[in-house]
N, C-alpha and C positions, 0 to 999 in steps of 0.2 A: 396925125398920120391917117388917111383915107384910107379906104378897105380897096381900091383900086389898085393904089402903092404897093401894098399888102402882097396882092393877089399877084401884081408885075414882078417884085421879088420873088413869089414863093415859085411860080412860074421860072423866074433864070434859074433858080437852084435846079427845078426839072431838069432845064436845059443840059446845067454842065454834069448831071449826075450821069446822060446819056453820050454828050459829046465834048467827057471833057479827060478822053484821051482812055488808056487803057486800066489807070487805075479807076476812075469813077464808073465806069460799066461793070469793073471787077464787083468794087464796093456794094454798088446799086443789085447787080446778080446775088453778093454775098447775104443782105437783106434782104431780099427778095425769096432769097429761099426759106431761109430763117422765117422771116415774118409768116409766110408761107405756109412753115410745116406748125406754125400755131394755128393760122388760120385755118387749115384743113381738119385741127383736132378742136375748133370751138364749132365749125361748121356742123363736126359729125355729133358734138355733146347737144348740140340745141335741134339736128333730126332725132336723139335719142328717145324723147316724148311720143313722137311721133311712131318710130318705130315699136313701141312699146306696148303705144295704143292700138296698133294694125293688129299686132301677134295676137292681142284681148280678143279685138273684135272678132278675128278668125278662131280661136278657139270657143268663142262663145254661138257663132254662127254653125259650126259645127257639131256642137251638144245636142246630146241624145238620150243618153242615161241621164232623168232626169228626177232619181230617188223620189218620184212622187206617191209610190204606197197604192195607184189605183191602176188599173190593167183596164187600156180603152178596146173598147168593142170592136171587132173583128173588121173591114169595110174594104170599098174597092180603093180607098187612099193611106193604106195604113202598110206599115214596114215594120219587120219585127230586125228589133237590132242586139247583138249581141256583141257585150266585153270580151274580148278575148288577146288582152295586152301580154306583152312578153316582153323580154330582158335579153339583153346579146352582152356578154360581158357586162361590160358599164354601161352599156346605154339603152335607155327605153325605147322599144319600140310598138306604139301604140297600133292596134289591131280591131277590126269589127269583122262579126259575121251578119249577110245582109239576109235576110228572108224577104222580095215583096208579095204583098196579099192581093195585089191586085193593079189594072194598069195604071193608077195615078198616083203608084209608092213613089215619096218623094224621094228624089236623089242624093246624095251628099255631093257636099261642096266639093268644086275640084272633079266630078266624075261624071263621064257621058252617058257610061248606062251601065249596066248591074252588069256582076259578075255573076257566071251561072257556077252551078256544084261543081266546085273541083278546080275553080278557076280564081283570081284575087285581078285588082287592080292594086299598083303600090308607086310609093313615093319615088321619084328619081334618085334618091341615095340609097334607099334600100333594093331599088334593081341592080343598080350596081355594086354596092355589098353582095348579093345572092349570085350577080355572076363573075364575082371575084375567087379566087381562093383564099380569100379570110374568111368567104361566108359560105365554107360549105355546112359548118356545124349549123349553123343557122338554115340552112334550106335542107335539113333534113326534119327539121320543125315545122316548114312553111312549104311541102311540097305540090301547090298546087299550080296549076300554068299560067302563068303571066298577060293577061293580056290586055292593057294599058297601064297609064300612070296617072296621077293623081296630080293636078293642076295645082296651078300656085294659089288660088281663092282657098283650096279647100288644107294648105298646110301653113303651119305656123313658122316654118325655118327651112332655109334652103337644104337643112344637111338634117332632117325630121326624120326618122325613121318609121314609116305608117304602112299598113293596108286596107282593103277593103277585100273579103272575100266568101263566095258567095256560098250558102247554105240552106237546108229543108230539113224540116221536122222541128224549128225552133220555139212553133207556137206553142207546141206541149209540155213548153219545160218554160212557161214564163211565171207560173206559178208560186213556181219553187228554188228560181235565180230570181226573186223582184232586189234589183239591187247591179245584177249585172246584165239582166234584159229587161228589154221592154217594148212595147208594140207603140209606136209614133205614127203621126200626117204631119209630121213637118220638121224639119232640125233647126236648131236654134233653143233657147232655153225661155219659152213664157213671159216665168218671171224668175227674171235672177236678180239674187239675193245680195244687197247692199250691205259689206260687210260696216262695220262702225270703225272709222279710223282711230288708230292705234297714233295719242301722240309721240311713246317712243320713236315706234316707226317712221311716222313722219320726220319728226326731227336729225334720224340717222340721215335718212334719203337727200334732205337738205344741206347735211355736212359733206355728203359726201360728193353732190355736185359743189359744194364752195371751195372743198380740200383737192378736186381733181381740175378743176377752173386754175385757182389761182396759177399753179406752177405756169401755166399756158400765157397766162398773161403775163406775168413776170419776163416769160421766156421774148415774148414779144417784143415786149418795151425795152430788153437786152438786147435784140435782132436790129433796131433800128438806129444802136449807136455803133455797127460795126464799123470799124477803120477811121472810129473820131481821129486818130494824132495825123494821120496823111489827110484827111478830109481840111482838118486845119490849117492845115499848113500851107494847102493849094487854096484854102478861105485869104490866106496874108495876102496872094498875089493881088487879091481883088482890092487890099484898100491901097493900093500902089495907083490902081486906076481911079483912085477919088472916091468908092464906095464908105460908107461910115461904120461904125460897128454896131447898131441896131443893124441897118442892112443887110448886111456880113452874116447876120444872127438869123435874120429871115431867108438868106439864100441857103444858108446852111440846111435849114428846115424843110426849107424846098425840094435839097437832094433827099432828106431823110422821108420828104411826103412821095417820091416818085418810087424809091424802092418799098414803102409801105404798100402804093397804088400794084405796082408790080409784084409784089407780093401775093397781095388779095386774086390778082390773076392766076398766080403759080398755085396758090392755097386752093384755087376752085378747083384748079387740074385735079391736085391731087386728092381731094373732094371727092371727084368725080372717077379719078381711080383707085381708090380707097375704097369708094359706094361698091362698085363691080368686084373688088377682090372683095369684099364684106360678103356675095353672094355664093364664094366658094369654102370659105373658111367657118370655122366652129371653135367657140373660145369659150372653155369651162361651160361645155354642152350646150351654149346660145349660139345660136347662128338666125342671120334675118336674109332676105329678098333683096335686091338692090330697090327697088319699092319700093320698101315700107323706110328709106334713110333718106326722106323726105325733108328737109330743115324749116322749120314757119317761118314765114316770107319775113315775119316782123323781125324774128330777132336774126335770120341775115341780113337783113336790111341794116339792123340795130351794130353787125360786127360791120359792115362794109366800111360804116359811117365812124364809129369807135375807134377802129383800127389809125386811119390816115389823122384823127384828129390825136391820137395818144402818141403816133410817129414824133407831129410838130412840136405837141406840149413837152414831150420829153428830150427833144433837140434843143430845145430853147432852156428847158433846166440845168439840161447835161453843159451848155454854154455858158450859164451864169457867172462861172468861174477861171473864164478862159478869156486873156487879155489877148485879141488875136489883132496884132500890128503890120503894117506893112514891110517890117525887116525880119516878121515871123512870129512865133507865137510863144508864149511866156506862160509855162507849163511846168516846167522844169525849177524855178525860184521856189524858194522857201515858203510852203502853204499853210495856209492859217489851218489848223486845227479842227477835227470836224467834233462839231459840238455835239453832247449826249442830251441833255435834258428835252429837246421836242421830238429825239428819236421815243424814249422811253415814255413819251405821252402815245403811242399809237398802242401797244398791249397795253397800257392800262387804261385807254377810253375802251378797248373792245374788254376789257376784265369789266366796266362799269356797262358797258350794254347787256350784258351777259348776266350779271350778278342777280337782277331783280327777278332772275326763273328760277334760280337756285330752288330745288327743293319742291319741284313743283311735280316731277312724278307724272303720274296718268291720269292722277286723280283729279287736276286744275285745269284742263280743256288742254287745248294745245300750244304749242309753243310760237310766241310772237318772232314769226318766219325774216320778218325785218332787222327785228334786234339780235338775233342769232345769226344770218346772213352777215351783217354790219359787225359782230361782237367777232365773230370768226377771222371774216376779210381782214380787221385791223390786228388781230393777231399773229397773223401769217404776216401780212403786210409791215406788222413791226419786225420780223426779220431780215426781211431786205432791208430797214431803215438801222438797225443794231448792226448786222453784218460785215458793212463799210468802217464803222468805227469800230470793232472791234478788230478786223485784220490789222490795221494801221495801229494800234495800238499797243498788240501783241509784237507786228514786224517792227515796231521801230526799237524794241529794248533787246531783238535780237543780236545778235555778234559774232562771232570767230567761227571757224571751222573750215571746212574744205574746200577747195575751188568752186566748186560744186553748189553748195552752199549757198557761198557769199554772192557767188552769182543771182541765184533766185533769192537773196535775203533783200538785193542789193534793187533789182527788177522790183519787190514787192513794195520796197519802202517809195521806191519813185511813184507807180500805179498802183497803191493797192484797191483803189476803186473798181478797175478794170479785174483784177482779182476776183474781188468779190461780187461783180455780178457775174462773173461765169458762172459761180457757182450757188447762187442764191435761188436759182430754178428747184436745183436737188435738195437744196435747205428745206425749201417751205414745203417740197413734196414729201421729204422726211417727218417734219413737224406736225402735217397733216394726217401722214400714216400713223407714225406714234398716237394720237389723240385719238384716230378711226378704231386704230386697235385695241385701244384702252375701253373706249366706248363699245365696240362689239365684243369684247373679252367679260367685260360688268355687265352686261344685259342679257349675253347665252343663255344665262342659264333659264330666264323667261320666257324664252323662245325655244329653247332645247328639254326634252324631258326623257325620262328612261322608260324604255317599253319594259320594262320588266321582265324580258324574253330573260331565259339562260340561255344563253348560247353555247356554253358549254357542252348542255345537256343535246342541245340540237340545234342547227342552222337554219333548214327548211321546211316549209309547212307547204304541204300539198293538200288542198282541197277536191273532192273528187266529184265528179256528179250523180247523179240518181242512179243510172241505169251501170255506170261500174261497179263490177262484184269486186266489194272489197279483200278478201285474201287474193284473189289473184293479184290487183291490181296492188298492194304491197309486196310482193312479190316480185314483182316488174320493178319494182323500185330496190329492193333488196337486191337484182339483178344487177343493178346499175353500176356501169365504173362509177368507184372513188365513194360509194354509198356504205357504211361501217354500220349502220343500224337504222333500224323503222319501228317508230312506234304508231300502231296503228288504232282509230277509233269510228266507232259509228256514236252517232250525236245526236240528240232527238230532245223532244221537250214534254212533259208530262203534266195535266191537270187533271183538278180533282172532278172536274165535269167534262162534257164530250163536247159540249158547247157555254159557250162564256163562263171558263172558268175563275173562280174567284181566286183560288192558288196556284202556285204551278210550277215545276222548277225542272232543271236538266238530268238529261239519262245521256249517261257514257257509255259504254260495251266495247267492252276488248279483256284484249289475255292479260295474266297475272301480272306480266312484266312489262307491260305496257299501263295498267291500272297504275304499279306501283312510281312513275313516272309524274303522276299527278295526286297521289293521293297515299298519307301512309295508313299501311293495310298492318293490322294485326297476323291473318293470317291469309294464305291465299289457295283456293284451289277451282279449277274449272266446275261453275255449276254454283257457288256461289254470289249471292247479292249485302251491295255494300249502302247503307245512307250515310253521307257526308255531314258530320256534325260540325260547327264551327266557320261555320265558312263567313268572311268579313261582309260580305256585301251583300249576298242572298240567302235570305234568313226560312225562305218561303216554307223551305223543308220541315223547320222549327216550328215557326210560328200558326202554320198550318194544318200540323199534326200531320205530316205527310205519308211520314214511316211508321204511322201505327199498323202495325200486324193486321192483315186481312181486309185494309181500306184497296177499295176500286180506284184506281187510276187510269187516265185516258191519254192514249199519246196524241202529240201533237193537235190539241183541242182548238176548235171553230171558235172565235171571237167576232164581236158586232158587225158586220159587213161581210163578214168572211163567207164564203161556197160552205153548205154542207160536207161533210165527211163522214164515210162511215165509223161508226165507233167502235175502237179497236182497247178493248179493257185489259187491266194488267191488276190483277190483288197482290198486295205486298206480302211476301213469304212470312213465313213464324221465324224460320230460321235467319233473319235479316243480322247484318251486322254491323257494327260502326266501324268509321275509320273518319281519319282527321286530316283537313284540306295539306296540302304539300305546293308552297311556291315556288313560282320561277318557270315549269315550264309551257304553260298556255301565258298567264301573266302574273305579274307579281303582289298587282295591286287586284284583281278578279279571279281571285283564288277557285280554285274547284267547287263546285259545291253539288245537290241534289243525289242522283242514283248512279251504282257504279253496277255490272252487270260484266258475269262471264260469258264467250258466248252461246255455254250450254244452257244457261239461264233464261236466256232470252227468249220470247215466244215468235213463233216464226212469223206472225202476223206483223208483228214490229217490223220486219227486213224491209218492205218498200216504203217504211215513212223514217230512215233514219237518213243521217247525213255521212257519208265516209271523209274522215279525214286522215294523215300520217304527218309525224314528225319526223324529220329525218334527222340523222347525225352523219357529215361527211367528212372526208377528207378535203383540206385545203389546197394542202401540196401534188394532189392530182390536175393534171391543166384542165382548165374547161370543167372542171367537176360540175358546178351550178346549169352548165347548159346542156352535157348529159342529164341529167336529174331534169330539165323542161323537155331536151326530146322526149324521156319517157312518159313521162305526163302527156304533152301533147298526142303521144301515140296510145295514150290509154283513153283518152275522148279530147272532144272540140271544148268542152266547157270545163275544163281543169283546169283548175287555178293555181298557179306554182307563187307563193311568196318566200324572201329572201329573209332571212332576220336580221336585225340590227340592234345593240344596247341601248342608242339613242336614235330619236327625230327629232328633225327640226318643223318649225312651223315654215308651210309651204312660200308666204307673202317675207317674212325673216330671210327665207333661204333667197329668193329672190334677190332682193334689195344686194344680198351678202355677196351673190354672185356676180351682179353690175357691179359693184367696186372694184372683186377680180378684173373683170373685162377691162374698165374704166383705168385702172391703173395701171396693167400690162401695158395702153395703149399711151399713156402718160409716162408710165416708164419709157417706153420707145420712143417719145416724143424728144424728152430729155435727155438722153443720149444721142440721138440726132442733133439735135440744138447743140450741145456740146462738144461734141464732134466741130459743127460747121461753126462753133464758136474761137474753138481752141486751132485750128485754119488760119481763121482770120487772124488770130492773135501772131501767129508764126507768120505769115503772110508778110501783115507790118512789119515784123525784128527782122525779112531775109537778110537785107545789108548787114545788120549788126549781128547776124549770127554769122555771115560768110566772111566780113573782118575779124572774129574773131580765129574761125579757122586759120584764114590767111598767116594769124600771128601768129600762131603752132597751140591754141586749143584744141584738146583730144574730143572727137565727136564724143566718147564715152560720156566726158566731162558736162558738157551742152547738154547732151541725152537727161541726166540724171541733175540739172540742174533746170529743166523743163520739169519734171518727175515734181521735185520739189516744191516749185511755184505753184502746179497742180495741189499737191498734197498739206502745205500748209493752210490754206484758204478751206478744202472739203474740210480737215481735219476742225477749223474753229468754225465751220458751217454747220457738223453733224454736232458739237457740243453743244451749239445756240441751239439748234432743232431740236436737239433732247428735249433742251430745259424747256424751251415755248411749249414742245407737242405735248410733256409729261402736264403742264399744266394747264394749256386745253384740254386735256383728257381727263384732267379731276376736275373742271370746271364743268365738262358736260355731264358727266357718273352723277355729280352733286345737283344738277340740272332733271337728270331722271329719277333722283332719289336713290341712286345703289351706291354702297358701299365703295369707299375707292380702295381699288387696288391696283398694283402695278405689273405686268408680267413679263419680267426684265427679258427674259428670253425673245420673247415679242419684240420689245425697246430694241434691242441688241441687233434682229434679224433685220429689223428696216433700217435701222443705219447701217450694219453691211450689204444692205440689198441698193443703198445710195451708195458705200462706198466702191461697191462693186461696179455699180456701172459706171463710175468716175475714172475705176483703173483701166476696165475695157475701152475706153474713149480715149485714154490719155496713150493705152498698147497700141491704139488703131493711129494715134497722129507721129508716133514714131517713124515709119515709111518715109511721107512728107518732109517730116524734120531733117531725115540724114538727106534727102536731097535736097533741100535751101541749103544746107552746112556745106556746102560748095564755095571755092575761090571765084569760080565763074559769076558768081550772085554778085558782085563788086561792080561788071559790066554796065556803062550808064550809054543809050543812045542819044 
């Protein structure tokens, strides 16, 4: 056979798929969409790199705080920039104040020209949050006047909440914020810092494009056998005109290559209208540009080409079995048995590509990306191959019960192939989940840690700047709806020299009941001094002899490179007293330590070198409490720092990764319920006749209704037990892969096979409609 012949055949199939009356356009549409709504979700998963790289670059093109420890010299190309980030409920909204020194302050990305005092430029989401009424509580935070917005170069996500606004007198405080100011000629970051890949990380990242891939494909290669028993049966006519059954096999393919082709057409649409809604949308607080969902030429190239060849290969497998004769096709006799032993070679070649990383942790380099892509795909992949034989296996020892029933018992045992690839999309996406979650579940805790806050004790920590008096400016806070308590402190550091001190430890200063917050106090009264004995981590006080009676002490002392300062001495009192560190409310693990100070005690020379900070204790159950508590701050200076408490963090690149799989799977999950949807269609589509003869004979639609229900639900029900077992044991093959501990966290287990079974029933409630109109007498009419 010549590749000509080939090509002539594959060619007529085109033909009749398009004019070969009103089913084969149906069919060829029905695949086309299908094929389609995979193609648009491999389209979007291989711009994902892309778009990932863009949000980098722009955030790094944008950097400014650049913790470098040295303050560059004053000139005509220098900008002093200040942090001044804020919080609106849930979401960040990143903020700078601009000071330029002169006319060649570089600009930030995205901005035409500086904002003057009093004025901001801000991102397109956040003008319109501010002139929303959601965002009034927010623009009593941010009251200065509008006047432009911030370019797409200069933001990382279309739905970004950012400003720029403009400010004077910043150079005099860059001193004493090095950390959240700094004077720049240029934005962007030097040199940025290469962190060491993490092969956990790496290898989550790799699972979880292989566990959000497969479904997509699977769904695919299901999309291209839509309407096989009509498709065959109009194949019989052809050997009527002398065609052979290789022939027959390759026209077949033909039609199955033209609605793949049409496919990949509809798949780019909606590509392409996917890319544009991606630019208005925010999903678990990612949002990108329709830009940056750019796809690399190669691997569209690579899906163009993938797609129409995996259409023929699978028409021609899916025909192996199919005697298609000129009096019609032989489907329906007695079928040989589908054999188990090379299904169960596909999980255990991927259990033997897998096995040789067992154990290998962070400590062995990284993980061979081949043998783990390959040891995964054959895992999942042995689901779809288990799945077939196990429906058929189960329905054939089925038996008796209700009309209802016997009907769908009766349907499965004839097709149960057709069964189980409906629902082998949701298998493997289960199986995948399960393992994902087992593997993100045994690793948290590496990537998660406890800040040691009490929260109990307090929720927020207000930093203040230099120049707020601090009793007022707790006060302002005490003032505050939904605020139950303030503990307030000035913060300073003490050595034993004025300059390059050799010891040197912390001075607290606050009231009794604010002291007794971090430290327990024997006894307490205004006008006493406390030295911290015991403290876990800073011994300085001890080791230094800090708190001997009548030693000079220097606050906040000059180190090597540091500006002069005047020397501002402090003798430690006779009457000094101990008292012992108290956890939990600065942190758990950097316990209190150094001088505690009432503020009668205090000498007044100290006031301008200390730091004011407050802990607050609020109310939850007040709305908006957290964002009262930032108007206040914001309204007691520009350089206040309002943080949020939390028991735990996660590591920011962890959180990352954690959050693409959200995105990635919502959009899989949608993917799959469309496919099944447009699967279970097609299914009713082929049965109209035999559903509307059955009406005809006095079946109750109820009967039909709930004998559809069943077909549906036997096939998910043996798909979600196969997914268990595979996922549970992907999941300890990876745990054992990174060295933790296996555990299971059924509740986990549990949530994703009803987060599959769930959307099997919404798909199955949605073809209901449909169904009761096929169940029509009029469905009999033949032109």
């Amino acid at each position: 056979m010549n590749v000509r012949q080939w090509a002539a055949d594959l060619m007529l199939g085109v033909r009749f798929a398009f004019t070969g009356g009103r089913e084969g356009w149906t069919r060829a549409v029905l695949t086309a969409v299908g094929v389609g709504l995979g193609v648009a979700l491999l389209l979007l998963t291989t711009a994902l790199p892309s778009a990932l790289t863009v949000r980098h670059e722009r955030e790094a093109a944008r950097s400014d705080i650049t913790f470098s420890g040295e303050v560059m010299p004053k000139a005509g190309d220098t900008l002093v920039v200040a942090r001044v980030d804020t919080d609106f409920r849930e979401d960040d909204v990143r903020g700078r104040a601009l000071e330029p020194e002169g006319p060649r302050a570089p600009l930030p990305p995205g901005v035409e020209k500086f904002p003057g005092t009093g004025e901001m430029v801000v991102s397109p989401a956040l003008k319109e949050l501010l002139e929303s009424d959601a965002g009034a509580l927010l623009r009593e935070r941010l009251p200065d006047r509008i006047v432009g917005t911030i370019g797409e170069s200069g933001l990382i996500g279309s739905a970004e909440l950012a400003f720029y606004q403009g400010a004077e007198g910043l150079a005099s405080h860059i001193e004493t914020n090095q950390g959240r100011m700094e004077r720049i000629d240029r934005f962007g970051d030097p040199e940025p810092v290469s962190e060491r890949s993490d092969p956990v990380l790496l290898l989550l990242i790799l699972v979880v494009f292989v566990v959000l891939l497969m479904p997509v494909a699977i769904f695919i290669a299901t999309a291209v056998r839509f309407g096989g028993e009509q498709r065959d049966r109009r194949l019989a006519a052809l050997r009527l005109v002398g065609s052979d059954s290789r022939m027959t096999r390759r026209i077949a393919a033909g039609e199955a290559l033209a609605g793949s082709v049409l496919g990949l057409v509809f798949g780019t649409l909606f590509f392409l209208a996917g890319r544009q809604l991606a630019g208005t949308a925010e999903i678990f607080r990612v949002s990108v540009f329709p830009s940056y969902l750019n796809p690399s030429p190669l691997l569209a190239l690579l899906v163009a080409v993938a797609v129409p060849a995996a259409a023929v290969l699978v028409t021609l497998f899916a025909l192996r079995g199919v005697v298609i004769e000129p009096l019609g096709v032989v489907r329906s006799g007695r079928q040989r048995r589908r054999r188990l032993w090379w299904r169960l070679l596909l999980p255990v070649a991927g259990l033997a590509m897998l096995y040789p990383m067992i154990g290998n942790g962070r400590d062995n380099g990284d993980f061979n990306q081949y043998l783990v892509t390959g040891g995964v795909v054959l895992l999942l992949v042995g689901v779809t191959a288990l799945l077939p034989w196990i429906v058929e296996a189960v329905v054939s020892r089925l038996g008796s019960g209700g009309v209802a029933w016997q009907l769908a018992v009766r349907r499965l045992q004839l097709s149960s192939g057709t069964a189980a690839r409906m629902v082998n999309g949701i298998a493997v996406a289960v199986a995948g989940a399960i393992a994902l979650q087992m593997l993100f579940a045994g690793v948290d805790s590496d990537y998660t840690r406890s800040t040691g806050k009490d929260v109990s004790r307090a929720q927020m920590e207000v930093t203040l700047p230099e120049e707020a008096p601090l009793e007022a400016s707790a006060q302002k806070l005490r003032d505050t709806k939904g605020v139950q308590a303030v503990y307030d402190f000035s913060e300073g550091y003490l050595g034993d020299r004025a300059t390059d001190a050799e010891w040197g430890t912390d001075l607290t200063v606050g009231d009794c009941a604010a002291l007794r917050q971090i430290a327990n106090l024997p006894s307490c009264r205004d006008g006493d001094v406390f030295a911290v004995h015991g403290a876990k981590w800073d011994t300085s006080l001890d080791d230094g002899n800090l708190a001997e009676p009548g030693r000079k002490l220097y606050l906040d002392p000059a180190y090597e490179g540091s500006p002069e300062k005047p020397d501002t001495p402090w003798t430690v009192p006779q009457d000094l007293k101990s008292a012992k560190p108290r956890s939990g409310l600065l942190d758990d693990e950097f316990d209190q330590s150094g001088f505690l100070m009432t503020p009668k005690a205090m000498p007044d020379t100290f006031a301008s070198g200390l730091q004011g900070r407050a802990y607050l204790k609020i109310d939850r159950s007040v709305a908006d409490v957290q964002d009262h508590v930032r108007n206040t701050a914001a309204g007691i200076g520009l350089l206040t720092d309002t943080v949020t408490w939390s028991e735990m963090e996660r590591t920011d690149r962890y959180d990352v990764v954690r959050t693409g799989l959200f995105v990635g799977a919502a959009c899989v999950l949608a993917l799959i319920g469309a496919s099944l949807l447009v699967s279970q269609l097609e299914q009713l589509r082929e049965r109209r006749k035999l559903l509307s003869a059955l009406v005809a004979f006095g079946t109750r639609r109820r009967t039909l209704s709930l004998s559809v229900l069943w077909q549906t639900a036997i096939p998910i029900v043996l798909g979600l037990l196969l997914a268990s077992v595979v996922g549970l044991t992907l999941g300890a093959v990876l745990l054992k892969m990174t060295g933790t501990p296996v555990g299971v966290d059924w509740a986990g287990v549990l949530s994703m096979t009803g987060i599959g079974a769930a959307v099997v029933l919404v798909v199955t409630l949605c073809s209901l409609p449909p169904l009761l109109r096929l169940m029509r007498p009029e469905g009999l009419r033949t032109e």
